[in-house]
N, C-alpha and C positions, 0 to 999 in steps of 0.2 A: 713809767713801769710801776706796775701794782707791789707791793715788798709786801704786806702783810694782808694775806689772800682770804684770811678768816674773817678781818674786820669790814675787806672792801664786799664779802657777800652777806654780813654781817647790816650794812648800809644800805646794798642793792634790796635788801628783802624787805628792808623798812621803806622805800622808798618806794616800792613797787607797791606795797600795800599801802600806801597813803593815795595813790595816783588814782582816781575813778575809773572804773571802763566806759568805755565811749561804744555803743553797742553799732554806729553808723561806720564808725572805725573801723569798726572789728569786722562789719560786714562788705565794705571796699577791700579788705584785705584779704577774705574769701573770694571773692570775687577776684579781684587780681592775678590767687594764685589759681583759681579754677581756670584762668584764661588763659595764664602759662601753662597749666599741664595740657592745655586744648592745642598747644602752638606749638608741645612739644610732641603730641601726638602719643599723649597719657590715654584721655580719655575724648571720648566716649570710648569705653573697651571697647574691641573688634566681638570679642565673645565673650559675654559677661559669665555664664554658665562654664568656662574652660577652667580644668582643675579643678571644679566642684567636687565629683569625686573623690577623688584623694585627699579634701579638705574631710570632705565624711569621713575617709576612712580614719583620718589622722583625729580627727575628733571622739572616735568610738574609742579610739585605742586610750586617749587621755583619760575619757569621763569613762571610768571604771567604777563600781561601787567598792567601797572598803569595808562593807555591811557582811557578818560573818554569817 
């Protein structure tokens, strides 16, 4: 068990930044989860275009000017 949680992420972030990326890695791992979301019947959306709408609307309402 971890007791002092500042130093173990403290560790983890020096340790993560020492590690290279493996960019073959990283794209089996795409690939893996692209094939479970296939298996769970994520994706290919049925209707890519569904909810469009309301994404607009919901996006006018956000991106308002604050210009007087």
């Amino acid at each position: 068990m971890i007791k002092d949680k500042a130093a173990w992420e403290k560790w983890e972030e020096a340790y993560l930044s020492r590690q290279p990326s493996d960019f073959f890695l990283n794209l089996s791992l795409l690939e893996a989860m692209y094939d479970e979301a296939k298996a769970l019947k994520v994706f290919p959306l049925s209707n890519p275009l569904e909810g469009l709408d309301a994404k607009i609307q919901m996006a006018k309402a956000v991106n308002v000017s604050n210009a007087a």
